[in-house]
C-alpha positions as CSV (number, residue, x, y, z in Angstrom):
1,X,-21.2,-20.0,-20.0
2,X,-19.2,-16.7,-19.9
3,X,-18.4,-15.3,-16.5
4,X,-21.5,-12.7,-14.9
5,X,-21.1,-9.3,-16.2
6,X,-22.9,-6.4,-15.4
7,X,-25.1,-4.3,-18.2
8,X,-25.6,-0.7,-18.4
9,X,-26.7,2.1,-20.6
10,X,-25.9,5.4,-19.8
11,X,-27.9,8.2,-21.1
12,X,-28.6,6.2,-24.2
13,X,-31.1,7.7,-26.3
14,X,-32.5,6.4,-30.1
15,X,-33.7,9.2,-32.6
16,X,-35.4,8.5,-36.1
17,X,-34.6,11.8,-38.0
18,X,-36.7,13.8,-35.3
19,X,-38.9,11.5,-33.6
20,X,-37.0,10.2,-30.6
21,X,-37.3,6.8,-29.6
22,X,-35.3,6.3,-26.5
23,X,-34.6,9.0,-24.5
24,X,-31.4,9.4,-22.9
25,X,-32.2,6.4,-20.3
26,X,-30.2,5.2,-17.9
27,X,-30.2,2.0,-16.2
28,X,-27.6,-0.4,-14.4
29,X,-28.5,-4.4,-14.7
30,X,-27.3,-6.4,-12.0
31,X,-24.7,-9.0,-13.5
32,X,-27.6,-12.7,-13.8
33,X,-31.0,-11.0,-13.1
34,X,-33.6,-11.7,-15.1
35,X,-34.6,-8.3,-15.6
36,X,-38.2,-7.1,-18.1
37,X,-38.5,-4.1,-20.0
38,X,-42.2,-3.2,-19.8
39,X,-44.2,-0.6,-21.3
40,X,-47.0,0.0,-23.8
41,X,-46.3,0.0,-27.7
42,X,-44.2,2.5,-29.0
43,X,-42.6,3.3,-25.6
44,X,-39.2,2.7,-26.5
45,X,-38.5,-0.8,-25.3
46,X,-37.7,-2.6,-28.3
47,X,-35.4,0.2,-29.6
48,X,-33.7,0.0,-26.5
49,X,-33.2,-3.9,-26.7
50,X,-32.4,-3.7,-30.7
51,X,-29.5,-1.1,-29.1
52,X,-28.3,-3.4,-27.0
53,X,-28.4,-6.1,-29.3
54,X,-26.6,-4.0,-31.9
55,X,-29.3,-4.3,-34.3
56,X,-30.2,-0.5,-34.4
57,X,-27.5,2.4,-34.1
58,X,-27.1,4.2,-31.0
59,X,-27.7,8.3,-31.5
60,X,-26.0,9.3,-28.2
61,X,-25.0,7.3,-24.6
62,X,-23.2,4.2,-24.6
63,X,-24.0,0.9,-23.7
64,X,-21.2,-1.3,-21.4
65,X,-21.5,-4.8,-20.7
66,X,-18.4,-5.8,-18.2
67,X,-17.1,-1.9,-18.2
68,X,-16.7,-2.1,-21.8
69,X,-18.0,0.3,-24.2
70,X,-20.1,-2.1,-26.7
71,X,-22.2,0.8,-28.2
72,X,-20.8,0.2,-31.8
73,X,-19.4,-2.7,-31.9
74,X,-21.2,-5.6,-34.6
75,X,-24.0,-7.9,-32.8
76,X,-21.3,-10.7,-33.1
77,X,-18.1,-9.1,-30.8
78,X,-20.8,-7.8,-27.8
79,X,-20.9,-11.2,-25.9
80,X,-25.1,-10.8,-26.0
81,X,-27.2,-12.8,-28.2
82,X,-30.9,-12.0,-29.5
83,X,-33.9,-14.3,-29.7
84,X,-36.4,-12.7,-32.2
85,X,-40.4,-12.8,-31.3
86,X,-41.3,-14.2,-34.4
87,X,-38.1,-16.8,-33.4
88,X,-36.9,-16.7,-37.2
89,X,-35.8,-20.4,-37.5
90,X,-34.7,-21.1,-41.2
91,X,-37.5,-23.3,-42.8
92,X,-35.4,-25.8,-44.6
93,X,-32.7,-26.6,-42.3
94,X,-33.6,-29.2,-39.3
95,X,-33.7,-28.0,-36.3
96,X,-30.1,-29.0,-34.8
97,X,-28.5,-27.1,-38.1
98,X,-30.5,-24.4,-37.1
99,X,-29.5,-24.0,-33.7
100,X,-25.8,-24.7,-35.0
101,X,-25.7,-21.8,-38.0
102,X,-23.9,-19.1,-36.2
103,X,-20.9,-21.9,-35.2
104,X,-21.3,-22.4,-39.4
105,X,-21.0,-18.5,-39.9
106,X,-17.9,-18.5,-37.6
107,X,-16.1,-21.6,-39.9
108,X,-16.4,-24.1,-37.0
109,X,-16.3,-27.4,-38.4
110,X,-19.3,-29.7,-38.7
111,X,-18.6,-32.4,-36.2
112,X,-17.5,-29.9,-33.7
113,X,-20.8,-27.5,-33.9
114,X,-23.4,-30.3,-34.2
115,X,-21.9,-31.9,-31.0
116,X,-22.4,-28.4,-29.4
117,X,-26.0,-27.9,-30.9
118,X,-26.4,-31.1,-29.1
119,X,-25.6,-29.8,-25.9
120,X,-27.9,-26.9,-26.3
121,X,-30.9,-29.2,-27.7
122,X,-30.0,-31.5,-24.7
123,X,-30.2,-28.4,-22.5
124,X,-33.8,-27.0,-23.6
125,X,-35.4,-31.1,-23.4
126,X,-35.0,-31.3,-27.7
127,X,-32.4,-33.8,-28.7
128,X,-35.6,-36.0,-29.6
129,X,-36.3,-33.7,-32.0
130,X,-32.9,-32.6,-34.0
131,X,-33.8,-33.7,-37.1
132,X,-37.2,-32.2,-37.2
133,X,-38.0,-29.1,-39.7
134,X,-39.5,-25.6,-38.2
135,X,-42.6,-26.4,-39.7
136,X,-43.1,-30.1,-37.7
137,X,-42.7,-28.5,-34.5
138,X,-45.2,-26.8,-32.4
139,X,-45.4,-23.2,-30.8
140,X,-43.6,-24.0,-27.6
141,X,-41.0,-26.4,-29.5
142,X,-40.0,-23.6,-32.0
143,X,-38.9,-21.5,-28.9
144,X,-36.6,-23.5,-27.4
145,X,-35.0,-24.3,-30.8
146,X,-34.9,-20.7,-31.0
147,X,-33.6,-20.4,-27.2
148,X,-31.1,-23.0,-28.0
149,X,-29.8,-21.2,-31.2
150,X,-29.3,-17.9,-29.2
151,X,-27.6,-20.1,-27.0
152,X,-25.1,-21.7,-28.7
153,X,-23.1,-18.3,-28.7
154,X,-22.3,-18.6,-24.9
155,X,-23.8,-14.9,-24.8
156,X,-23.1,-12.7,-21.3
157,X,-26.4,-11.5,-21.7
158,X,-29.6,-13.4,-23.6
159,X,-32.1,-10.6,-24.8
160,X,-35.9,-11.5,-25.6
161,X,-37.8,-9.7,-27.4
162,X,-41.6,-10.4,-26.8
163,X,-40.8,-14.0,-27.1
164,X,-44.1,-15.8,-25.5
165,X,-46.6,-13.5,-27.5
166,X,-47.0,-16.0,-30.2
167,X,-48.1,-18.7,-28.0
168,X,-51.2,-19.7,-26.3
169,X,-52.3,-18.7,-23.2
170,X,-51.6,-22.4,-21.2
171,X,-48.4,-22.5,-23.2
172,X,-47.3,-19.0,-22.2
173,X,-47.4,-19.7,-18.3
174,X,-45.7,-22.9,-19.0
175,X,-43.0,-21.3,-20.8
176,X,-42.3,-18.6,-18.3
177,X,-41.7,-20.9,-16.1
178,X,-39.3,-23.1,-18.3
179,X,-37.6,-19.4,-19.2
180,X,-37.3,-18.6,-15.9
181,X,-35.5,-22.2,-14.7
182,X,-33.0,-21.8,-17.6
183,X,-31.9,-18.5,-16.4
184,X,-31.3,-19.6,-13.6
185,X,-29.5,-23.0,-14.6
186,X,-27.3,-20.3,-16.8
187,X,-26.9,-17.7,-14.5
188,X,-26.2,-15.4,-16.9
189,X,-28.5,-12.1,-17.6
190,X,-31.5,-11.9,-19.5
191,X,-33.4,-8.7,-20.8
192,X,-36.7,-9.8,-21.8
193,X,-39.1,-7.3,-23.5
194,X,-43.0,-7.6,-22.8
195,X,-46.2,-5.4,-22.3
196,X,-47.4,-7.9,-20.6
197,X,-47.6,-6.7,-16.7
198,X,-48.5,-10.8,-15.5
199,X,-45.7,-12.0,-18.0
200,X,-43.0,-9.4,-16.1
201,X,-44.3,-10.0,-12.8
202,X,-43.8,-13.6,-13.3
203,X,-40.7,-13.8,-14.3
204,X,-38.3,-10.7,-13.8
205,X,-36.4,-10.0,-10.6
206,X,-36.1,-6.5,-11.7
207,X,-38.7,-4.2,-14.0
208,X,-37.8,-1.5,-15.8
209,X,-41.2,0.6,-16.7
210,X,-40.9,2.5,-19.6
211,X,-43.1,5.4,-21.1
212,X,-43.0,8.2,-23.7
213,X,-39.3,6.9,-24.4
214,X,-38.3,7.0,-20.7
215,X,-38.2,5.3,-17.8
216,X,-40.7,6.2,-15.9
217,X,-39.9,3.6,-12.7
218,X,-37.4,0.8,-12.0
219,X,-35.8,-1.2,-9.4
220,X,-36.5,-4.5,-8.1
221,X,-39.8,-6.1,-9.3
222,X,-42.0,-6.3,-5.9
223,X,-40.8,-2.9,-4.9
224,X,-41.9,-1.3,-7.9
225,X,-45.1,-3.3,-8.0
226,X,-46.1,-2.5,-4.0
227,X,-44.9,1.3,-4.5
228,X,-45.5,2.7,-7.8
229,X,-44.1,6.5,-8.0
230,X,-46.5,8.0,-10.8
231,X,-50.1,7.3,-11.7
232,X,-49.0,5.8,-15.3
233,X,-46.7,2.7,-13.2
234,X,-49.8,2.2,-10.6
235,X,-52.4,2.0,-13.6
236,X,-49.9,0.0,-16.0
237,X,-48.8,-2.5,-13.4
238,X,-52.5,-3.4,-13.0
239,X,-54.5,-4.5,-9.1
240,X,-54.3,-0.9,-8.7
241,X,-56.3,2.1,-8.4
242,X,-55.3,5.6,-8.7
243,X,-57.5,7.7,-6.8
244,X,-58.4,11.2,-5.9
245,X,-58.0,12.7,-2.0
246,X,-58.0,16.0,-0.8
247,X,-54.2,14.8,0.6
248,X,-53.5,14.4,-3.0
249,X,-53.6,11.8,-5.3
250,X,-53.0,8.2,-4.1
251,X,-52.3,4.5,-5.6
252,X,-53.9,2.0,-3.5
253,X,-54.0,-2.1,-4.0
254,X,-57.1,-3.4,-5.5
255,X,-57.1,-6.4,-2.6
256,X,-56.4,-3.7,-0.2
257,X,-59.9,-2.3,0.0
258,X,-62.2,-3.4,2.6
259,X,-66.3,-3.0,1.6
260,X,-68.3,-1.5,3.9
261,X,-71.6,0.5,4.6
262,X,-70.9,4.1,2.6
263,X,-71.4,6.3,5.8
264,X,-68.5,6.5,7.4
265,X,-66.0,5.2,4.7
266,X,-63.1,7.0,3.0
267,X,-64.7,6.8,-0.1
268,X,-68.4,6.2,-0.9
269,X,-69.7,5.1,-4.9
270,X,-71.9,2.9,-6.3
271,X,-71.7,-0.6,-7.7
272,X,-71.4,-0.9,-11.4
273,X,-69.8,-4.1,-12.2
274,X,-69.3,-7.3,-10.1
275,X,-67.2,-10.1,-12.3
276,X,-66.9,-13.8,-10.7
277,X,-62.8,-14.7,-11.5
278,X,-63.2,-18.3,-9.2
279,X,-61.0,-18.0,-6.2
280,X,-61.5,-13.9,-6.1
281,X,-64.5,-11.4,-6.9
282,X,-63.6,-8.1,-9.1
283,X,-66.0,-5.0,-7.4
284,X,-65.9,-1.8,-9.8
285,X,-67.5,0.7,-8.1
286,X,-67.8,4.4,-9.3
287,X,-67.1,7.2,-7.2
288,X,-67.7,11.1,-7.6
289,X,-65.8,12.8,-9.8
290,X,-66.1,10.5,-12.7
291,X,-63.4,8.2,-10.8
292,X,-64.0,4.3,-11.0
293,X,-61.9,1.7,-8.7
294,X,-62.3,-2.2,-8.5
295,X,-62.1,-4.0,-5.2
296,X,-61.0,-7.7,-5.3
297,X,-62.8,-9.6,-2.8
298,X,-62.3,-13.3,-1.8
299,X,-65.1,-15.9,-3.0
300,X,-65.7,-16.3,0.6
301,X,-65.9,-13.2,1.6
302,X,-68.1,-11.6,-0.9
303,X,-70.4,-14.7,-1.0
304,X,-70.4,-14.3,2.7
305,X,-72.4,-11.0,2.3
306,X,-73.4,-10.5,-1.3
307,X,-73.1,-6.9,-3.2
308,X,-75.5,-6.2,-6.1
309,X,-74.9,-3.7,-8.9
310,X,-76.5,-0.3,-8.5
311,X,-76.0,-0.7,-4.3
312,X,-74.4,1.8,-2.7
313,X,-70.8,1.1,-0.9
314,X,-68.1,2.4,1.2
315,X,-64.6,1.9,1.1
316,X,-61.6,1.9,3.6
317,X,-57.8,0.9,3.5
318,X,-55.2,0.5,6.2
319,X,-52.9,3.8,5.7
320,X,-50.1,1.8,5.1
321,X,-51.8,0.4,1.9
322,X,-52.0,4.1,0.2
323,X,-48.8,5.3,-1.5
324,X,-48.4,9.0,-2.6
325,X,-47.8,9.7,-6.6
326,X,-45.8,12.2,-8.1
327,X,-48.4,12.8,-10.8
């Protein structure tokens, strides 16, 4: 592949007559992360990955991949390459004529672009499949036919958008994983797009958290996750609570609470929910204030002293495991 370049947008923003999209972000990728834009719908991530793909105009800011300005330059001459969610493989040509159509576009001859689709196919574990149509292929198969046609380009930077959502949940974590191995095989940079908090925790080695068109948080992927800055990250990242002190208002780790008797305890509630997930137990407790927070407990350790719903509980933390939000 191409040699490691670094991406960054700089104040790049994405307006649709007056509703704006993408708000004058700004954000440096490291040249061969695997980096996740996360975010509920509507946030702005796609937008921002369509930008960088070259599929949707920028308004203002600039996008630079190397040092050079790629904002307006056709998807073809960026050195990035796009595979779609719904992985838009053309029905009637076989798979290795799929994977080799944008060699066809550029007037490469046939011999010379099927030998490369080869080397892609051979790279994503599908050469036994080549001559195979879309439709003879199965969820997980289509996406590395897809993987390998975004491929073929040698891109400098490989962006995803929501790829896994059409597969089932087994396949899914398999996938990540293969995703993840390829990246790092290639060791080039990919920007993958999810909502999905398990799905970016999994695989990215940076998050950037987006919200209301801007990014609310960002940085390397455990950091973020063990230090959310705002209530909206701590809640959106999930196996947190955001909670209510006179010091202020706090994000604390769902596996960070310890259950104990109610006088006493930093917080005191009641017991409305206990669900069995095998190796842990999810406590959701309410508190006052309309405020509810879920401790997970290990199987042993709840099973070692049982909790009913409707019994009153305390809670305590180590101080360390509390972190301060801005709002």
């Amino acid at each position: 592949m191409s040699q490691v370049l670094d991406l960054e947008l700089i104040s790049l923003t994405k307006r649709y007559g007056t509703t704006i999209a993408v708000d004058e972000i700004s954000y440096h990728f490291r040249a061969g992360t695997y980096a996740c834009l996360l975010g509920p719908s509507g946030c702005g991530k796609s937008s921002t990955l369509r930008m960088i793909a070259g599929h949707e105009s920028v308004s203002d800011g600039s996008i630079t991949l190397g040092g050079r300005d790629v904002s307006h330059l056709a998807p073809a001459k960026r050195g990035t390459a796009m595979m779609f969610q719904n992985y838009a493989l053309f029905p009637h040509l076989s798979v290795l004529d799929n994977v080799a159509f944008s060699l066809r576009m550029q007037g490469v001859d046939t011999a010379t672009r099927h030998a490369r689709a080869g080397e892609m196919l051979e790279l994503v574990d599908m050469t036994d499949l080549a001559d195979r149509l879309p439709a003879q292929l199965s969820g997980g198969q289509q996406q590395r036919a897809a993987l390998a046609r975004a491929l073929i380009t040698k891109p400098d930077v490989l962006l995803l958008d929501e790829p896994l959502s059409a597969l089932d949940p087994f396949l899914r974590v398999r996938m990540r994983a293969e995703l993840k191995k390829l990246q790092r095989e290639l060791a080039i940079t990919f920007v993958h797009v999810t909502h999905g908090q398990d799905e970016a925790l999994a695989l990215a080695d940076e998050i950037v958290v987006m919200n209301n068109a801007k990014i609310e948080q960002a940085g390397q992927t455990r950091s973020v996750f063990d230090a959310p800055k705002t209530a909206f990250v701590a809640r959106f990242l999930g196996s947190h609570n955001v909670v209510s002190m006179p010091e202020g208002m706090v994000a604390i780790r769902s596996d960070a609470f310890q259950v104990k008797k109610a006088e006493g305890a930093k917080l005191a509630g009641r017991i409305i929910n206990i669900e069995y997930q095998g190796t842990h137990v999810a406590l959701t407790a309410s508190l006052p204030g309309e405020q509810e927070v879920t401790a997970l407990l290990s199987d042993k350790d709840f099973f070692g002293n049982p909790k009913d719903v409707g019994e009153a509980i305390g809670l305590d933390w180590e101080a360390e495991a509390a972190h301060a939000l801005a709002g």
